[in-house]
C-alpha positions as CSV (number, residue, x, y, z in Angstrom):
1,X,18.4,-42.8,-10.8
2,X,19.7,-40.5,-8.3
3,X,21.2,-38.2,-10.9
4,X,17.9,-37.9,-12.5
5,X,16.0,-37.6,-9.0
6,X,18.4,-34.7,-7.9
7,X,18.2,-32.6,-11.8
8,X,13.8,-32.9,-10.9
9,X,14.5,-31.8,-7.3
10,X,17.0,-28.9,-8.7
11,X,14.2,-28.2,-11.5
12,X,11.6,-28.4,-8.9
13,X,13.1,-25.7,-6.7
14,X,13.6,-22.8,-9.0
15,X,10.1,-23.1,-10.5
16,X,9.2,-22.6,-6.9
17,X,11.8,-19.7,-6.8
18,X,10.5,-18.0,-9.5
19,X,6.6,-18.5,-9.0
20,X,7.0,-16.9,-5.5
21,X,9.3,-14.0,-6.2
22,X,8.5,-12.6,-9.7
23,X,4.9,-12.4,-9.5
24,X,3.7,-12.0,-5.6
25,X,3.5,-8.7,-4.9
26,X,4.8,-7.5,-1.6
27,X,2.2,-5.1,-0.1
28,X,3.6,-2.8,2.8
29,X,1.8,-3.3,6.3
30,X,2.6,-1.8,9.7
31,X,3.4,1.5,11.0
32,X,4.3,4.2,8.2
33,X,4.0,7.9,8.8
34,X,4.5,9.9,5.1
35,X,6.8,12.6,5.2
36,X,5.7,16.4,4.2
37,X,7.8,15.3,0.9
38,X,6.3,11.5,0.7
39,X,2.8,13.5,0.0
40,X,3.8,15.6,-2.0
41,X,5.6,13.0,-4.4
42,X,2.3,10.7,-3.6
43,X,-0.1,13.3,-4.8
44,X,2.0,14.0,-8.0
45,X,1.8,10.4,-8.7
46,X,-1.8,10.8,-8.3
47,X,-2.5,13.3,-11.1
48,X,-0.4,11.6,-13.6
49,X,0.6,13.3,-17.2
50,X,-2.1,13.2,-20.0
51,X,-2.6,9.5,-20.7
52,X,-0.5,8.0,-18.4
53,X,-2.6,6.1,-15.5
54,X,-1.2,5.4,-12.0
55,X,0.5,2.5,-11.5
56,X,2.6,1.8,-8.6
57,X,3.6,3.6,-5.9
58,X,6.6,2.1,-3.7
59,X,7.8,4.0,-0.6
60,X,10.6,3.0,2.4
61,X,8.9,1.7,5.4
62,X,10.5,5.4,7.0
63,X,9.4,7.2,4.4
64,X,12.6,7.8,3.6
65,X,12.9,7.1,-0.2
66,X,9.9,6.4,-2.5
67,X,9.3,5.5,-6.7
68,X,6.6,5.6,-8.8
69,X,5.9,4.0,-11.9
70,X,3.1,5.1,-14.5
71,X,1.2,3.0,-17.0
72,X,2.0,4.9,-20.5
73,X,-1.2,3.1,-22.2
74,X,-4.3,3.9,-19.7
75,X,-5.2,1.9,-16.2
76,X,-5.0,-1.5,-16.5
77,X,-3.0,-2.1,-19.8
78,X,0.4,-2.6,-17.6
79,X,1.5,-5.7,-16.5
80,X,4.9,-6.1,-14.8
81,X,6.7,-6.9,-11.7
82,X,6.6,-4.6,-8.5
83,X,9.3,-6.9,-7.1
84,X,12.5,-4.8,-8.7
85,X,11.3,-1.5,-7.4
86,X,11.1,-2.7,-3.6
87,X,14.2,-4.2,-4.1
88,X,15.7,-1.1,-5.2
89,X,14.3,0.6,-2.5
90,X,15.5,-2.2,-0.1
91,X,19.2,-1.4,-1.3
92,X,19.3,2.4,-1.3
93,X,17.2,2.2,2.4
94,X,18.9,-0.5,3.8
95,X,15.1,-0.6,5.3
96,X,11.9,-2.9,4.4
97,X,9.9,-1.3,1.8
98,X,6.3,-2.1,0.4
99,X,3.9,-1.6,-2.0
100,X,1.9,1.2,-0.8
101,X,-0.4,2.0,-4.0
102,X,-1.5,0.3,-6.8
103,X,-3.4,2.4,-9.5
104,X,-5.0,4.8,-7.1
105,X,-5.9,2.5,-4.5
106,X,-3.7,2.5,-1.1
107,X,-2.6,-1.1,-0.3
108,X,-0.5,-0.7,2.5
109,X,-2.1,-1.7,5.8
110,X,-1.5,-0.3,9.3
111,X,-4.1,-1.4,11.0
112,X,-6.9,1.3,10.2
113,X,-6.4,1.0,6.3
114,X,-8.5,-2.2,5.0
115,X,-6.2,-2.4,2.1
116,X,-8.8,-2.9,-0.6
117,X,-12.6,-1.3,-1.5
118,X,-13.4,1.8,-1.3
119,X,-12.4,3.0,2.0
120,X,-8.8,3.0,0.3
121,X,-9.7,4.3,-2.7
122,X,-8.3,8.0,-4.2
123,X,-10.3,9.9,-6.2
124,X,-8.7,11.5,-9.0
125,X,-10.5,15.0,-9.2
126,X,-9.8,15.4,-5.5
127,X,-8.0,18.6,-4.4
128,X,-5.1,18.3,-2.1
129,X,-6.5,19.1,0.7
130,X,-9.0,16.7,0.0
131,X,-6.4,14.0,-0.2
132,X,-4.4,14.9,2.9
133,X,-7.6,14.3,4.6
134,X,-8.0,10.5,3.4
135,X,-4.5,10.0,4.1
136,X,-5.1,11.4,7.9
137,X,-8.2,9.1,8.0
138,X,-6.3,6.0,6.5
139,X,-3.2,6.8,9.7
140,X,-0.5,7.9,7.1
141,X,-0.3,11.3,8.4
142,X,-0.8,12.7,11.7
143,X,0.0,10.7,15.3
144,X,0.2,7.4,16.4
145,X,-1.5,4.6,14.5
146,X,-4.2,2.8,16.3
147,X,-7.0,0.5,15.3
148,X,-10.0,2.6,15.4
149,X,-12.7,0.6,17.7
150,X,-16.2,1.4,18.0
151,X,-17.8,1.5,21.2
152,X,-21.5,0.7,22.3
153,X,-22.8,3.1,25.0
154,X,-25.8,2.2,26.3
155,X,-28.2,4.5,27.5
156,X,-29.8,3.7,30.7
157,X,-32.7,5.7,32.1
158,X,-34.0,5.7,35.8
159,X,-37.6,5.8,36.1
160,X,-38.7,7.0,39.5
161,X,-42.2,6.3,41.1
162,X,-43.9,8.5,43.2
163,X,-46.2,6.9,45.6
């Protein structure tokens, strides 16, 4: 009984290994400033070659060393595992890395970028000015990262009486 109890528990535990590291994806969060070279590779990613759509974009939490990997059959025909280029990034960086894009969506959040919808979308026909400009908006290029907060100034008149 014990044998069998301890071959369920062994079975048990790298199902649980396996669910949680092959198919979780780790999206990057926290500071990251891109380098003049980190947009450049980024915006090459962007455009793609013919038919080949975006995929994933996986950078060094420095901006230190960064991959990209293209889907050779259109947007949304790929499906694989982000997992083994972070950890080859981890490796050669000795450094945390993330997931930064995914098809041309930017998924890494800093505290500005909401990680999803539209506000982190890139449009393909954009120039590269055009693109530098979303990544300054987003906190990836530029000066400190800060959450943006909107404040409420209310406008109070005086009214003066004459008597």
């Amino acid at each position: 009984m014990k044998k069998f109890l301890s071959v369920i528990f062994t079975a048990l535990s790298i199902l649980v290994v396996l669910t949680n590291t092959s198919f979780a994806a780790k999206w990057g969060k926290g500071e990251l400033k891109l380098a003049p070279w980190a947009v450049d590779y980024f915006i090459k990613y962007l455009r793609g070659k013919h038919s080949e759509a975006p995929e994933l974009f996986i950078i060094s939490k420095d901006s230190s060393w960064a991959t990209y990997y293209y889907c050779p059959d259109g947007a949304g025909n790929c499906s694989g595992s982000d997992m083994e280029g972070i950890k080859i990034c981890e490796r050669k960086t000795d450094t945390e890395c993330g997931l930064f894009a995914r098809g041309r969506s930017i998924r890494w959040k800093n505290g500005i970028n909401p990680g999803k919808g539209k506000a982190s979308r890139i449009n393909s026909k954009w120039s590269d000015s055009e693109i530098k400009a979303k990544l300054t908006e987003l906190g990836f290029l530029g000066g400190e990262t800060k959450k943006i907060e909107k404040k409420e100034t209310k406008k109070t008149e005086k009214k003066e009486t004459k008597k």
